[in-house]
C-alpha positions in Angstrom: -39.1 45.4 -30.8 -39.5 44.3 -27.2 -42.1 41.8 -28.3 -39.6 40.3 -30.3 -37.0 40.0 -27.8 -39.1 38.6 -25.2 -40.1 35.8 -28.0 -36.8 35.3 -29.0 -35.7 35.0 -25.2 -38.9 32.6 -24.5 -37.7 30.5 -27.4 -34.1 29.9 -27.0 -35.7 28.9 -22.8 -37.8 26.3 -24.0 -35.7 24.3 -26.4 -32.1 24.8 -24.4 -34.8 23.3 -21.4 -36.2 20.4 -24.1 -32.6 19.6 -24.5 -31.6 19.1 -21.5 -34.7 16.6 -20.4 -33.7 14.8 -23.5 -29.8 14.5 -22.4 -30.5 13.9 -19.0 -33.2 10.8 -20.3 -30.5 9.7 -22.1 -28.2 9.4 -19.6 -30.4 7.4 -17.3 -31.3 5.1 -19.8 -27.3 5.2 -20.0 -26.7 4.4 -16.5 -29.3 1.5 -16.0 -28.3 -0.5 -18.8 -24.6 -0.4 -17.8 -25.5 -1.0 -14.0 -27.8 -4.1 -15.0 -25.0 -5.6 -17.5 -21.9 -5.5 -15.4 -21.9 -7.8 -12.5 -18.8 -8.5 -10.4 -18.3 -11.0 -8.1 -16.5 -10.1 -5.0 -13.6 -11.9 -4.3 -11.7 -11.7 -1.1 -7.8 -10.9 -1.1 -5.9 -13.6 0.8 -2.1 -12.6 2.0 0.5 -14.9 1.1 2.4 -16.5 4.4 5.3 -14.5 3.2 3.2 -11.1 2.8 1.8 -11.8 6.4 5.2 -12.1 7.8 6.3 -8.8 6.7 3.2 -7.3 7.7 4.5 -9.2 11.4 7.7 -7.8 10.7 6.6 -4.1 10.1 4.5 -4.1 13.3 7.2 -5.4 15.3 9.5 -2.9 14.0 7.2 -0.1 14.7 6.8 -1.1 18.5 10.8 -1.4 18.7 11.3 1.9 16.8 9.0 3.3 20.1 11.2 1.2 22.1 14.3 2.8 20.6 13.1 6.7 20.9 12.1 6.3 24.4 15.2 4.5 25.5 13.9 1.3 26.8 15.7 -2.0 26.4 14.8 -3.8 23.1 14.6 -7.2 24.5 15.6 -10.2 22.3 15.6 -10.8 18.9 12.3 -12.4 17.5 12.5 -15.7 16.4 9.2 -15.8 13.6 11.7 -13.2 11.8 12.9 -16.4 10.8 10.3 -17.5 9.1 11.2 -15.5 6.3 13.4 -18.2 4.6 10.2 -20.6 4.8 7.5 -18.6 4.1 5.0 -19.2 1.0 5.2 -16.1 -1.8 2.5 -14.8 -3.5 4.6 -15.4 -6.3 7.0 -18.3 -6.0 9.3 -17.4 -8.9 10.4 -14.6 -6.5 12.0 -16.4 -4.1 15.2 -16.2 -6.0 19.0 -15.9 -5.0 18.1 -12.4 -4.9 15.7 -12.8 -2.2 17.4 -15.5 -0.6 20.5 -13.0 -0.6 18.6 -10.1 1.0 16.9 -12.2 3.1 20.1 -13.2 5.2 21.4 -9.5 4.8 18.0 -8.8 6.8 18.1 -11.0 9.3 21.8 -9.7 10.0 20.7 -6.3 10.3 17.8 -7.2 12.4 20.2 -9.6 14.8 22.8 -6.3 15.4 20.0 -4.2 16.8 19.8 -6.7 19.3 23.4 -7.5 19.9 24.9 -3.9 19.8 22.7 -2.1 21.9 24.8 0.9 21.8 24.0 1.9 17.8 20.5 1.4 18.5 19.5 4.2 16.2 21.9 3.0 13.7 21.7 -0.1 13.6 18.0 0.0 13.6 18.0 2.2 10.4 20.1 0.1 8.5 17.4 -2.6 9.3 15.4 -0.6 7.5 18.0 -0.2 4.8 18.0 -3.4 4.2 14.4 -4.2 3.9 14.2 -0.8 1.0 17.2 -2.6 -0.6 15.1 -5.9 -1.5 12.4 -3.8 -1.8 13.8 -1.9 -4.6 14.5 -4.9 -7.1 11.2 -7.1 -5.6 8.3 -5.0 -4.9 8.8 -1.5 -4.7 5.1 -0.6 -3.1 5.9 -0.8 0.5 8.7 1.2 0.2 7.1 4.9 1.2 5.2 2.7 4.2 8.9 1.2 5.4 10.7 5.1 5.0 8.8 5.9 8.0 10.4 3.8 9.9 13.5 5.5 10.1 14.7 7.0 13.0 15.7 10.6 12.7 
């Protein structure tokens, strides 16, 4: 009876281990054939002018944000925020009355942090409203990124 365990045993071994080279053959014959067929070329992502800007924007915003929490003056309003009525979209179809609109209720915002330096904290976050507002309709992927802004 032991004999015939110990067979039994030695026989379901060998062919689960049979199995397995076979699979694992398979699978590299798999691989190779899918890694010799596909071939991408790499292409390299170019910002738009406009996508550039608000990358501008966002940096500038962090350094004033600093500027704000520690007190210091904020200096003047930056004048390439301008830009954004001129700038080149990924996509022109999107610069719409919709943009256009949010666009001047941006710079507005933007311009009263410098003006009314006695809301800076307010003011500052309502800058930051504005940009989520457009954000919202246009292209909601930044938005999580431009939360942190917020002074709290």
């Amino acid at each position: 009876m032991k004999k015939f365990f110990i067979v039994l045993v030695s026989l379901v071994v060998l062919s689960s281990c049979q199995k397995k080279e076979e699979v694992s053959a398979n699978i590299k014959k798999d691989t190779t054939e899918v890694c010799t067929t596909k071939e991408k070329k790499f292409e390299m992502y170019e910002m738009s002018e406009m996508a550039s800007l608000m990358e501008q924007m966002y940096a500038h915003n962090q350094q004033l944000r600093l500027r704000i929490k520690k007190g210091d003056t904020v200096g003047t309003f930056p004048k390439f925020f301008n830009k954004i009525y001129t700038a080149k979209m990924t996509s022109p179809s999107d610069n719409d009355a919709f943009f256009k609109e949010n666009a001047k209720k941006f710079i507005g915002a933007q311009q009263i942090i410098y003006t009314d330096t006695k809301n800076l904290k307010e003011n500052f976050n309502k800058g930051v409203d504005a940009c989520i507002a457009c954000h919202k309709s246009k292209c909601g992927g930044p938005i999580p990124r431009i939360k942190k802004l917020y002074i709290k």
